[in-house]
C-alpha positions in Angstrom: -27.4 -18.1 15.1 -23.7 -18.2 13.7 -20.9 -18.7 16.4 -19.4 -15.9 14.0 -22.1 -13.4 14.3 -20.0 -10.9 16.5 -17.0 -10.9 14.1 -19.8 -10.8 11.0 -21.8 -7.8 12.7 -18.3 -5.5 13.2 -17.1 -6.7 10.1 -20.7 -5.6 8.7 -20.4 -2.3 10.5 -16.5 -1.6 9.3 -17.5 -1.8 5.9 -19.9 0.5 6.3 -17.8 3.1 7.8 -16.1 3.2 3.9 -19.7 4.5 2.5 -19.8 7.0 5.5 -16.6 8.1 5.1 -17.2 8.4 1.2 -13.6 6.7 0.9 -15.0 4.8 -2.1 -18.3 4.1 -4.2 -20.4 1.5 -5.0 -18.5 -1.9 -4.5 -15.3 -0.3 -4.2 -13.1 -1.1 -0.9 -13.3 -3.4 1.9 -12.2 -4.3 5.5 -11.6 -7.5 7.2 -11.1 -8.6 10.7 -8.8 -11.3 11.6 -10.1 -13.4 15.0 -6.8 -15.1 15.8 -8.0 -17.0 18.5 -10.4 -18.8 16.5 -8.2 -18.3 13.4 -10.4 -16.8 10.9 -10.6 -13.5 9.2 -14.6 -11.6 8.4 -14.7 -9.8 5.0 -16.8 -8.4 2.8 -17.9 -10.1 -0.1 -16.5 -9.2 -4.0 -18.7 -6.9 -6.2 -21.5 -6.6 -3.0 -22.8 -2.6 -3.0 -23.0 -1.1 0.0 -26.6 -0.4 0.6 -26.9 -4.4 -0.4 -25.0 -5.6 2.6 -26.0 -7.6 5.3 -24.2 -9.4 8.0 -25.1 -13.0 6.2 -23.4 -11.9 3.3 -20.3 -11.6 5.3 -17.7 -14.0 4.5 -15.9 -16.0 6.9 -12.2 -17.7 6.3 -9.7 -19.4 7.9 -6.1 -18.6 7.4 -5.7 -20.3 4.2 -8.5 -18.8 3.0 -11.2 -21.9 2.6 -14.2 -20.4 3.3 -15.9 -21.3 6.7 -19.1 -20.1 6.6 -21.3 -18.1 4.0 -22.2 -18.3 0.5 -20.3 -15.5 -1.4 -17.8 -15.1 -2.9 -15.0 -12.9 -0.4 -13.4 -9.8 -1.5 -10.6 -10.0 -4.4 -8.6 -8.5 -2.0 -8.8 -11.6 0.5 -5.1 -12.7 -0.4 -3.7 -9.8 0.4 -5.2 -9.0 3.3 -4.7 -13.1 4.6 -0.7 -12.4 3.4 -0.4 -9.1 5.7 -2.5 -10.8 8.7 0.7 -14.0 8.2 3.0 -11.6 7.5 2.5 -8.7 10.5 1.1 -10.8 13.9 0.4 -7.4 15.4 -2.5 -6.0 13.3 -6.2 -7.5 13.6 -8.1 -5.3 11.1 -7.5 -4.1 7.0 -8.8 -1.5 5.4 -8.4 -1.1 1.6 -10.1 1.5 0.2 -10.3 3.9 -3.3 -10.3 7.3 -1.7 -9.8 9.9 -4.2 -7.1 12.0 -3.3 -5.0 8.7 -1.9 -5.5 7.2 -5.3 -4.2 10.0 -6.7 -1.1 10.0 -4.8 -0.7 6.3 -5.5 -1.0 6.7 -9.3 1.6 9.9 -9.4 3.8 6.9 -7.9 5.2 9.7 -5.0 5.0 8.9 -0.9 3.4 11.7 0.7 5.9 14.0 2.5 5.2 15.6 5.8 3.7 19.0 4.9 2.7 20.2 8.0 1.0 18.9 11.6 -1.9 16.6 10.7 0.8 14.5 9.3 3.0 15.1 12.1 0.1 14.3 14.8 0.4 10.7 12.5 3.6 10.0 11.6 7.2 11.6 12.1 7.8 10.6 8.0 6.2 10.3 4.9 3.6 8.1 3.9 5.4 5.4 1.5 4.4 5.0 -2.1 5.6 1.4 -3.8 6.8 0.9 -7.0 4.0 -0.8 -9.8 4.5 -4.3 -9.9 6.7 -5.9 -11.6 4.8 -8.2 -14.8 6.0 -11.5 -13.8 4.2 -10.8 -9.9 1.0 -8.9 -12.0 0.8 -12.6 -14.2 1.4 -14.7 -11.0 -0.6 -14.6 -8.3 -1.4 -10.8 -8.1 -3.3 -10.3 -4.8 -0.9 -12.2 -3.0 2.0 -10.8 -4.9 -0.1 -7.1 -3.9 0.7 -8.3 -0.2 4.3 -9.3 -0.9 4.5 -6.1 -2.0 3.8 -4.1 0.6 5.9 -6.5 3.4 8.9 -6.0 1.3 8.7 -2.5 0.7 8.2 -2.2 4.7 11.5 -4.6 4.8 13.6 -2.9 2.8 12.5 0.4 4.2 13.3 0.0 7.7 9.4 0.7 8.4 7.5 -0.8 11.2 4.0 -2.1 10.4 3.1 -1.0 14.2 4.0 3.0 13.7 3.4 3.1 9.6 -0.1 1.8 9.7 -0.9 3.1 6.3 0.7 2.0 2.9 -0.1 3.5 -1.1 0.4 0.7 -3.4 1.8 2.0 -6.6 -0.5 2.8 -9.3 -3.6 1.5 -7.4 -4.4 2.7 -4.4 -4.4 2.8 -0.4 -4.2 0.3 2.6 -4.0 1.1 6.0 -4.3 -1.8 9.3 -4.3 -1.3 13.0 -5.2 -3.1 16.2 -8.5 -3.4 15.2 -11.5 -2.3 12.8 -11.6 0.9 14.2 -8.5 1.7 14.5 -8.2 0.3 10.5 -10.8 2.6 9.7 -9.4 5.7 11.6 -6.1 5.4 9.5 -7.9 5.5 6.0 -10.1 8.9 6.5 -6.9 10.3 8.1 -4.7 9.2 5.3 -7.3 10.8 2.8 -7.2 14.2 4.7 -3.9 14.3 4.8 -3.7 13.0 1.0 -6.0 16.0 -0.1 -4.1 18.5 2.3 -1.0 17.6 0.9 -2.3 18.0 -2.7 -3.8 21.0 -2.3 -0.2 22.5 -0.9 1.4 20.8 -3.9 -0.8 22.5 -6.2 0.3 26.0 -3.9 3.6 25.6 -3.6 5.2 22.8 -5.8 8.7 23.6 -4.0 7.6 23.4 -0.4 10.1 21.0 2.0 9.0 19.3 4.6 7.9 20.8 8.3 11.2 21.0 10.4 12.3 18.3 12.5 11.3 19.8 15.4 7.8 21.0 14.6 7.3 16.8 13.8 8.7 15.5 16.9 6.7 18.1 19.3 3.4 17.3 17.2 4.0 13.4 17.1 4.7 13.1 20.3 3.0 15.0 22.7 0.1 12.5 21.1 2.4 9.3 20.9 4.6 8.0 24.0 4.8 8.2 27.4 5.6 12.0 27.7 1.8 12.5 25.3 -0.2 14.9 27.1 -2.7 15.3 24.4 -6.4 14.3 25.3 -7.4 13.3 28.8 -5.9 10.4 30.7 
């Protein structure tokens, strides 16, 4: 038996949760798992279906991305995900997916705005949008470049990796990380609920504002904080 067959069978189960989720089709998507004790990240491997995947086919990396164990090829995503894991100590888990409504936000190039309180219960601002990439980066190294990307955006922002854990990447599509796959996964069918709500307002209303400042704060944190008091303690 592998001395990676926990990280493989969670990693297994994560990638899964995409298909069960319907947050993309086929081979679409992927999420990874970064062990930082041992140093290695679990990911699914490129062009894999899901009803095809088994924990052996699970790839396993070390920080530099040399594989460590298995016999597929990872995810095409691996260098992005390996950048944001270097990049962002505080995350353990990556979910990139191709949900629809997300996607579509990402290819109108526009961050989500906060429309009303499943947003709020989320986040106290919108959900940020990058720019496409500029040609140089997309001839370069573009899944790295894809990471560099995102970091900078979050730099130049102001944004905090540890309260904005979800991220559309111009013209192509979603990521979203958290303290681990569940919490990875969590932040993905969210952001595509709230993606589709806030489409289906747009289409409504195309002038609506933002929810008022208040109605956010009272709905983000009486989940978030130490003065919460949603859910049991």
């Amino acid at each position: 038996m592998s001395v990676y067959s926990d990280l493989k069978n969670r990693c297994l189960k994560s990638n899964m949760e995409i298909k069960l989720n319907r947050l993309a089709i086929y081979t679409f998507g992927n999420v990874s798992i970064i062990d930082r004790k041992r140093k290695v990240i679990a990911i699914k491997p490129s062009g894999i279906p899901y009803d095809s995947l088994t924990e052996d086919k699970i790839v396993i990396l070390d920080l530099l991305g040399n594989i460590i164990e298995g016999d597929k090829r990872p995810s095409s995503d691996t260098k992005t995900h390996l950048y944001l894991y270097n990049a962002w100590k505080n995350i353990n888990s990556i979910c990139h997916t191709h949900s629809t409504y997300a996607v579509g936000w990402s290819q109108s190039l526009y961050s989500i705005p906060v429309l009303g309180t499943t947003h709020a219960d989320h986040l106290t601002r919108e959900i940020p949008c990058t720019q496409p990439m500029e040609d140089s980066l997309i001839k370069g190294d573009y899944e790295v470049n894809t990471g560099v990307q995102i970091v900078n955006y979050f730099l130049e922002k102001n944004l905090d990796p540890s309260e904005v854990q979800m991220c559309l990447v111009g013209s192509h599509g979603p990521f979203t990380w958290g303290l681990d796959e569940q919490e990875s996964i969590y932040n993905s069918v969210v952001l595509e609920e709230i993606s589709k709500m806030a489409y289906i307002t747009k289409s409504i209303n195309p002038k609506v504002d933002n929810i008022k400042q208040t109605l956010i704060d009272k709905h983000y944190f009486r989940k978030h904080g130490k003065e919460s008091y949603y859910g049991q303690s």
